[in-house]
Short mmCIF file of the C-alpha atoms (twelve columns), coordinates in Angstrom:
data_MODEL
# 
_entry.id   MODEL 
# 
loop_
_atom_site.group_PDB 
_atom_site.id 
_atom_site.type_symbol 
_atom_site.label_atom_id 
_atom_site.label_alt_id 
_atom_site.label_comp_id 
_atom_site.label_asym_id 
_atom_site.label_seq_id 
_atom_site.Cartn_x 
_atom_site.Cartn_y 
_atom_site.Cartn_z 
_atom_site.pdbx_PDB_model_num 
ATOM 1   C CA . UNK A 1   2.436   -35.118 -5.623  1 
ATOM 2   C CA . UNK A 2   2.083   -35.636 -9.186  1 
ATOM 3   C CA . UNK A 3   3.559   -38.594 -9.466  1 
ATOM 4   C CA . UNK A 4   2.005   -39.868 -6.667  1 
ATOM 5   C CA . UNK A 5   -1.292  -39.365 -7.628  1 
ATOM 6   C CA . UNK A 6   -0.264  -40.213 -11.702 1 
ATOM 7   C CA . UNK A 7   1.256   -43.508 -10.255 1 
ATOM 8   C CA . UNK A 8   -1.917  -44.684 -7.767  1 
ATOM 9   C CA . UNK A 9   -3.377  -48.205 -8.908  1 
ATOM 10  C CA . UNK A 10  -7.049  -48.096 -9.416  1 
ATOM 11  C CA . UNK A 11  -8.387  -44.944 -10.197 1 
ATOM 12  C CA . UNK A 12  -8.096  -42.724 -13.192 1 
ATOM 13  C CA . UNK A 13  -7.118  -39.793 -12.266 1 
ATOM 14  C CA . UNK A 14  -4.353  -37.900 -14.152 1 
ATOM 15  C CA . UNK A 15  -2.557  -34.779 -12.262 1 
ATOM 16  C CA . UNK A 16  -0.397  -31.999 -13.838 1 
ATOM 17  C CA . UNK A 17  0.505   -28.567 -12.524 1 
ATOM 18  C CA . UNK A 18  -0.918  -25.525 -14.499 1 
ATOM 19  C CA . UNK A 19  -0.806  -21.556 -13.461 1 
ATOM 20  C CA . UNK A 20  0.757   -22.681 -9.977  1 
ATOM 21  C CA . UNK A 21  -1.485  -25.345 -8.701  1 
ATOM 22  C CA . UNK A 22  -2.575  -28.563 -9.472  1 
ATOM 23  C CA . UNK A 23  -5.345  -29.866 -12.356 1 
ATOM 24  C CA . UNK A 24  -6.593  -33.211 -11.893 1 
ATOM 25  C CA . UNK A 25  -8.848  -34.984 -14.994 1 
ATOM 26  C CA . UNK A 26  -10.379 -37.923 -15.402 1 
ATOM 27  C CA . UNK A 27  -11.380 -39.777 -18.250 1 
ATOM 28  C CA . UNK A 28  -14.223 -41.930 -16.337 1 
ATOM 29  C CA . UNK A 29  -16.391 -38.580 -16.249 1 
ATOM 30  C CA . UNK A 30  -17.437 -37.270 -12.524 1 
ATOM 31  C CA . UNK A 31  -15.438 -36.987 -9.456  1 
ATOM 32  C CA . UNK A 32  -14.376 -35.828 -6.026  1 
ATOM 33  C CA . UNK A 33  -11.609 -35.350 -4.030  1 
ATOM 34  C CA . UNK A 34  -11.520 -34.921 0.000   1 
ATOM 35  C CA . UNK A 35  -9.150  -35.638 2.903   1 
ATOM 36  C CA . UNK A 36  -8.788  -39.328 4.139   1 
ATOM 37  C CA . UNK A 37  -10.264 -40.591 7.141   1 
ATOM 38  C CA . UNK A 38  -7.989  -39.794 10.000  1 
ATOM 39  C CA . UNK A 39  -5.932  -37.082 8.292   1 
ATOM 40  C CA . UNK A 40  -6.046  -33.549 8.519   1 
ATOM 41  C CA . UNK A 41  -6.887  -31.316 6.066   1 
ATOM 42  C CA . UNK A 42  -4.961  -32.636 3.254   1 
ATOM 43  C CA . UNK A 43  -6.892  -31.936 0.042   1 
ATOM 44  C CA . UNK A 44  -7.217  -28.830 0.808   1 
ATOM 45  C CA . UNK A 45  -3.618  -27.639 1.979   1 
ATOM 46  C CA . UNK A 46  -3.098  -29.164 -2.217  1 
ATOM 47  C CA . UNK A 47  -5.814  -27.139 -3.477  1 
ATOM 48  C CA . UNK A 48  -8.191  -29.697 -4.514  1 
ATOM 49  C CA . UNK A 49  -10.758 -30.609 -2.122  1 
ATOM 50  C CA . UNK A 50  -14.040 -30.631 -4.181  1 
ATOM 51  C CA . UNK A 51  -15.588 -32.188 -6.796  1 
ATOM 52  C CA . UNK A 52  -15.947 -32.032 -10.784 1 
ATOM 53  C CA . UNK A 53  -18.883 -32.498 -12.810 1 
ATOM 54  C CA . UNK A 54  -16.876 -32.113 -16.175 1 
ATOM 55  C CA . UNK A 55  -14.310 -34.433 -15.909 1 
ATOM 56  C CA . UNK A 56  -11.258 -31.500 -14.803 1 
ATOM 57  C CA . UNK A 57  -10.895 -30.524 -11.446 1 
ATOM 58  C CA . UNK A 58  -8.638  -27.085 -11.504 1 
ATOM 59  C CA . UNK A 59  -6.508  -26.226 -7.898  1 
ATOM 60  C CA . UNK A 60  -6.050  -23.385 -6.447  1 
ATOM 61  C CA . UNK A 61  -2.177  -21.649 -6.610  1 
ATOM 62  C CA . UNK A 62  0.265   -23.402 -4.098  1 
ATOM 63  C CA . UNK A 63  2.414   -20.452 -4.326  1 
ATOM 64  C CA . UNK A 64  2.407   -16.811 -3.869  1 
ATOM 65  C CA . UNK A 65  4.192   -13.758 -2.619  1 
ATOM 66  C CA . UNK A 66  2.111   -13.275 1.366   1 
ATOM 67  C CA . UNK A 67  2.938   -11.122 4.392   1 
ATOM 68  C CA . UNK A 68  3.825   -14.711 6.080   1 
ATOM 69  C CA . UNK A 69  6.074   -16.076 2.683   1 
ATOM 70  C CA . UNK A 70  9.719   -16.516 4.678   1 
ATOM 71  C CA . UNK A 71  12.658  -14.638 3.051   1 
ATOM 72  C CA . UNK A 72  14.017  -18.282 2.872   1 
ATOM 73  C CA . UNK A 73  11.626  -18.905 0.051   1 
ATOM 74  C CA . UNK A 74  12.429  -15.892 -1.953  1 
ATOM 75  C CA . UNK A 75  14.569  -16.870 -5.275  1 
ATOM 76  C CA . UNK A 76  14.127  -20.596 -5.157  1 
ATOM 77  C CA . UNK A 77  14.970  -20.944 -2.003  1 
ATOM 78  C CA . UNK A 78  17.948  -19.603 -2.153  1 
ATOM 79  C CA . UNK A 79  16.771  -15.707 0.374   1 
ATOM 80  C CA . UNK A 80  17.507  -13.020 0.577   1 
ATOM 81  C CA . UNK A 81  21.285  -11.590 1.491   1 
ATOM 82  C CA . UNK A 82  21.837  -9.444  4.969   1 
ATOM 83  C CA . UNK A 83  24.371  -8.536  6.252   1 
ATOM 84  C CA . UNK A 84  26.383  -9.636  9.887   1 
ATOM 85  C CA . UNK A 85  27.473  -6.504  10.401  1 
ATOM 86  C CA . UNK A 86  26.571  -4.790  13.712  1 
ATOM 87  C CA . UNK A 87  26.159  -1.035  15.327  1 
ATOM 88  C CA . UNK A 88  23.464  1.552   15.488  1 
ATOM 89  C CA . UNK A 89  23.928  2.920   11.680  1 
ATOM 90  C CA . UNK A 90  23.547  -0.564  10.291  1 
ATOM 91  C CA . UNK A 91  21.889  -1.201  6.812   1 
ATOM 92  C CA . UNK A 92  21.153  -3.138  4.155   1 
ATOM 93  C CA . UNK A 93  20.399  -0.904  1.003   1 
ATOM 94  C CA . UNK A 94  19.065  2.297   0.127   1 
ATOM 95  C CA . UNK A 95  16.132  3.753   -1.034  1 
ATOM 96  C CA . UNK A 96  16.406  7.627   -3.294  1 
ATOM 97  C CA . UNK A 97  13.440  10.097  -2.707  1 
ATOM 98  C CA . UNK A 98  13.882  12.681  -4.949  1 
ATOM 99  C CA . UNK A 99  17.490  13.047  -4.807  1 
ATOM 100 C CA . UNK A 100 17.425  12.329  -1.221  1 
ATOM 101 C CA . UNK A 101 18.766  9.357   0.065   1 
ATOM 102 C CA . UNK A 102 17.103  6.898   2.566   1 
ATOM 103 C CA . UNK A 103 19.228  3.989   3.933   1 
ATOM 104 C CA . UNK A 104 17.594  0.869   5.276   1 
ATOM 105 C CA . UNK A 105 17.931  -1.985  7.766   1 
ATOM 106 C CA . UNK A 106 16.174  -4.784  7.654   1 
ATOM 107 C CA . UNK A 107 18.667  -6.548  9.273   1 
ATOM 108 C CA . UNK A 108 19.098  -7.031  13.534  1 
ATOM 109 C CA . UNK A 109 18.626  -3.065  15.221  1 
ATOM 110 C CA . UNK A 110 21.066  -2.034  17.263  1 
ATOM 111 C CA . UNK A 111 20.809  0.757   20.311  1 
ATOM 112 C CA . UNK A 112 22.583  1.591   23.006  1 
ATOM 113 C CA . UNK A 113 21.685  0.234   26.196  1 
ATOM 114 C CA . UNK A 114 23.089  1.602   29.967  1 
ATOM 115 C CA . UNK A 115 22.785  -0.326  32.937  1 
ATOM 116 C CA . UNK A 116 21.836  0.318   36.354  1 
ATOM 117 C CA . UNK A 117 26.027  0.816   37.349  1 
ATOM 118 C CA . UNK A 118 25.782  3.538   33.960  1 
ATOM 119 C CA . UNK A 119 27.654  1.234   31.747  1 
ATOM 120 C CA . UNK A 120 26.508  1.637   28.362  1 
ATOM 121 C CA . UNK A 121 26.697  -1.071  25.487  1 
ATOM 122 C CA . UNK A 122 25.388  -1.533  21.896  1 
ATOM 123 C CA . UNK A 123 23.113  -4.441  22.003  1 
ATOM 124 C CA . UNK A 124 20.592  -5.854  19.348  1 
ATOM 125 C CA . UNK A 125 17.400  -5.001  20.390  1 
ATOM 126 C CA . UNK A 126 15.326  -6.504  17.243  1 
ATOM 127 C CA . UNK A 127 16.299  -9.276  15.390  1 
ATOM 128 C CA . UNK A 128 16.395  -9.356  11.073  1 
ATOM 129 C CA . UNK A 129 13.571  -9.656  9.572   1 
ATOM 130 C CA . UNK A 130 12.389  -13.016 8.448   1 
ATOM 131 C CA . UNK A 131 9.379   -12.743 6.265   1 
ATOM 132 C CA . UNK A 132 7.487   -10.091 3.999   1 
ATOM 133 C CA . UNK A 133 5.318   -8.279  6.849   1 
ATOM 134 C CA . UNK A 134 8.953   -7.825  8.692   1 
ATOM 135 C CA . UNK A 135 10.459  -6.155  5.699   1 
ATOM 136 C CA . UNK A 136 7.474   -3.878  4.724   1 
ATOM 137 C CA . UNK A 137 7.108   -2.757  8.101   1 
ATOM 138 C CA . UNK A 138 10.649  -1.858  8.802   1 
ATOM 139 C CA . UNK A 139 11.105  -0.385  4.975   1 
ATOM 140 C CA . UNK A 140 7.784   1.828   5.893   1 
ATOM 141 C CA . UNK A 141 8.956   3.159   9.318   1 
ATOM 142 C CA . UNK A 142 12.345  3.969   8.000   1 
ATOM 143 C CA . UNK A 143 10.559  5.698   5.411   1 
ATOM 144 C CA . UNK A 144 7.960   7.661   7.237   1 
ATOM 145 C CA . UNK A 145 11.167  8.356   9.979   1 
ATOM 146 C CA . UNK A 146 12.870  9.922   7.473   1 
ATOM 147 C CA . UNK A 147 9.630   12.264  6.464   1 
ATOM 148 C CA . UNK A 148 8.373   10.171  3.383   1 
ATOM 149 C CA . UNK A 149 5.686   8.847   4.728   1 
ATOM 150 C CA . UNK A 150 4.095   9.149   0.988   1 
ATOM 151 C CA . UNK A 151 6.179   6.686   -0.485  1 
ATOM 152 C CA . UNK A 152 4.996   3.110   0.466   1 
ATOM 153 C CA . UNK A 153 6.356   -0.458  -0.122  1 
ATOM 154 C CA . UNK A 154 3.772   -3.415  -0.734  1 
ATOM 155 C CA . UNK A 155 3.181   -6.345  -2.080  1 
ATOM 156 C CA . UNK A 156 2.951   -6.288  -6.227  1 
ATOM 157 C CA . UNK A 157 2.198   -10.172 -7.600  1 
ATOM 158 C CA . UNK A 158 4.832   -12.531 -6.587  1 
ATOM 159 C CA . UNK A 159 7.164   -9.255  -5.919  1 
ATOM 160 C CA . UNK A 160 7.449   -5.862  -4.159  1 
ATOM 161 C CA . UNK A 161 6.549   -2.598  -5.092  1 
ATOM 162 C CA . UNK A 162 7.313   1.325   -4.292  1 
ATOM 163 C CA . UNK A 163 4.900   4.205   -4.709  1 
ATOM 164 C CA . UNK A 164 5.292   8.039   -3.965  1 
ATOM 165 C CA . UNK A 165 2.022   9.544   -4.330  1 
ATOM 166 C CA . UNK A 166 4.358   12.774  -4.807  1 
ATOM 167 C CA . UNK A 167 6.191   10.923  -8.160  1 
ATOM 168 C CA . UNK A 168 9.340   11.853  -7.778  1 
ATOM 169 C CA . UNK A 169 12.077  9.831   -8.818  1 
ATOM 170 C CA . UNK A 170 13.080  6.645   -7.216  1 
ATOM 171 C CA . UNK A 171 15.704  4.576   -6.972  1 
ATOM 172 C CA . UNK A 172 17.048  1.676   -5.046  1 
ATOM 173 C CA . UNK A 173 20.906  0.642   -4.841  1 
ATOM 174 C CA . UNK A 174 23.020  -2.060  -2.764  1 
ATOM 175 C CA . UNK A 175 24.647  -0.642  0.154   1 
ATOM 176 C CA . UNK A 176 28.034  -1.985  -1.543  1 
ATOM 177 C CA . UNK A 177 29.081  -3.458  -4.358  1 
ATOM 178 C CA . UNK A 178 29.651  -6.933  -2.570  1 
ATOM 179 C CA . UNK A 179 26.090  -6.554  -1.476  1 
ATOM 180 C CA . UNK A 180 22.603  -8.497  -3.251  1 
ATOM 181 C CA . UNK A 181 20.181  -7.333  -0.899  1 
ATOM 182 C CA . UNK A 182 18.039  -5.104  -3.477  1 
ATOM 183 C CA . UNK A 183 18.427  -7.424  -5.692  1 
ATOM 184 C CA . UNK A 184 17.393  -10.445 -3.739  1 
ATOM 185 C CA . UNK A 185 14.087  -8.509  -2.755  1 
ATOM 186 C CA . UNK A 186 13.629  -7.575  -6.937  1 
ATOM 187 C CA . UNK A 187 13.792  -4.165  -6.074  1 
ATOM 188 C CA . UNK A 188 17.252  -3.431  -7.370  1 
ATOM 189 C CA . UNK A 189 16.526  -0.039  -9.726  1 
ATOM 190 C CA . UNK A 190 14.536  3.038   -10.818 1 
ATOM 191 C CA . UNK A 191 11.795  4.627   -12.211 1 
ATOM 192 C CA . UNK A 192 11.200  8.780   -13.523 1 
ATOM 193 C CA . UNK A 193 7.061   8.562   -12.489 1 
ATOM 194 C CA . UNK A 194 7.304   7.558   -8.752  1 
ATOM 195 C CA . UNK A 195 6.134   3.905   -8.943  1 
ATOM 196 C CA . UNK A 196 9.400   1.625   -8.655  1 
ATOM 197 C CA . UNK A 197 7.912   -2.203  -9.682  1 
ATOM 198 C CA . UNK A 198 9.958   -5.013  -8.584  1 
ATOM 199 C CA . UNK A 199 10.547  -8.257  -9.835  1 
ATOM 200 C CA . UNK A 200 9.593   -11.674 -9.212  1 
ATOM 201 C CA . UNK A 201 10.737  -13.321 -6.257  1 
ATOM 202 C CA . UNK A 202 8.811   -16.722 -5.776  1 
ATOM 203 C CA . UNK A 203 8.219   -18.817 -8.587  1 
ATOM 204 C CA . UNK A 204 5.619   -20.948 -9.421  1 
ATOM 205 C CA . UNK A 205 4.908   -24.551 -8.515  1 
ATOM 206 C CA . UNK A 206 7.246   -27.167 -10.541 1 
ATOM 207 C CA . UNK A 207 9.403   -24.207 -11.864 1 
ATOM 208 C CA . UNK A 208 12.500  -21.678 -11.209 1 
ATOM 209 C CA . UNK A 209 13.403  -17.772 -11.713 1 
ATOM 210 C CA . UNK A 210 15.250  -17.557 -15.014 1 
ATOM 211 C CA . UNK A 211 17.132  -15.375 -12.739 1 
ATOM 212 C CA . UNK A 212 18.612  -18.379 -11.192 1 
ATOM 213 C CA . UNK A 213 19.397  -20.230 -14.388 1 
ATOM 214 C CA . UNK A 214 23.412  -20.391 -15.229 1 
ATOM 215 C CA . UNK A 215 24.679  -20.545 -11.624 1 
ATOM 216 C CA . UNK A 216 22.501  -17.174 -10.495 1 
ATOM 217 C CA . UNK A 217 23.530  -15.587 -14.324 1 
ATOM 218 C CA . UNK A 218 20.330  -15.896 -15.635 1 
ATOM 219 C CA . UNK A 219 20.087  -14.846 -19.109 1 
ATOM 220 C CA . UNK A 220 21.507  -12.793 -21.456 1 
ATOM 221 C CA . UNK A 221 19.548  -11.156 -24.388 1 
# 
């Protein structure tokens, strides 16, 4: 989009991208932007619909950790790890309470299921989760299930966050070693007061995680 709009014949208009959205200025003074005739909401999908009376016309961020942001998106696209395995006792990685563990599944739910004949089966009855809503409603249940209902997981900048209004310890591990759930969802960790802060998942527009720098290495230091 910046180079489209950098590259268009006839006006002068210069873009760039600045605290995740776009900034458009103009040397000629005055100006507005607004969706063409016969599309749809355009400009303002980007941001920019509006006008500027000082020559700069600042965006609004294109990007941002929402209930609706697809675990696809997290880490530059690159999502978050579950796992295929199956059964009832499936999970993904665990949560500590106070010395207590917690383990959770965001991944499909399994029960068992019995016919009309009595034939029983395990069968997925709820597929993985797929965006941020899913996870912090299944990582709250399992929670509350397990009689924490005072520790919470929400939404913390562009990453996740755990509070126990008790503040007891918490911690939060891979289910195995071979596992990068936690870590994919930045909440790999622990914290002494009770309030467990994640990291960054989604980073802004026209950059990466330095997590993902060196092949996933990031860096050292």
């Amino acid at each position: 989009m910046v180079d489209a709009i950098n590259e268009a014949e006839d006006v002068d208009i210069t873009a760039s991208i600045s605290d995740g959205g776009l900034v458009l200025s103009s040397g000629s003074g005055d100006f507005s932007v607004a969706t063409a005739q016969g599309s749809t909401g355009v400009a303002e999908d980007l941001g920019i619909a509006g006008s500027s009376s000082s020559g700069t016309l600042a965006g609004s961020s294109l990007s941002g950790l929402s209930n609706a942001t697809l675990l696809t998106q997290f880490n530059d696209g690159n999502g978050v790890f579950i796992g295929s395995d199956t059964g009832i006792d499936r999970f993904d990685f665990v949560i500590n309470v106070g010395g207590t563990d917690v383990n959770i599944n965001i991944g499909a739910v399994f029960e068992e299921v019995t016919d009309d004949e009595g034939n029983t089966s395990i069968e997925e009855v709820t597929p993985a989760a797929t965006n941020t809503q899913d996870v912090l409603e299944r990582v709250n249940q399992q929670l509350s299930d397990a009689g924490f209902s005072e520790v919470t997981a929400s939404i913390s900048g562009q990453g996740f966050q755990l509070v126990d209004s008790s503040s007891r310890e918490l911690t939060v591990s891979e289910r195995t070693t071979n596992s990068t759930t936690a870590a994919d969802l930045g909440l790999l960790g622990s914290d002494v007061s009770g309030t467990l802060t994640g990291s960054r998942v989604i980073a802004g527009v026209g950059t990466v995680l330095l997590s993902n720098l060196n092949g996933g290495q990031g860096l050292s230091g």
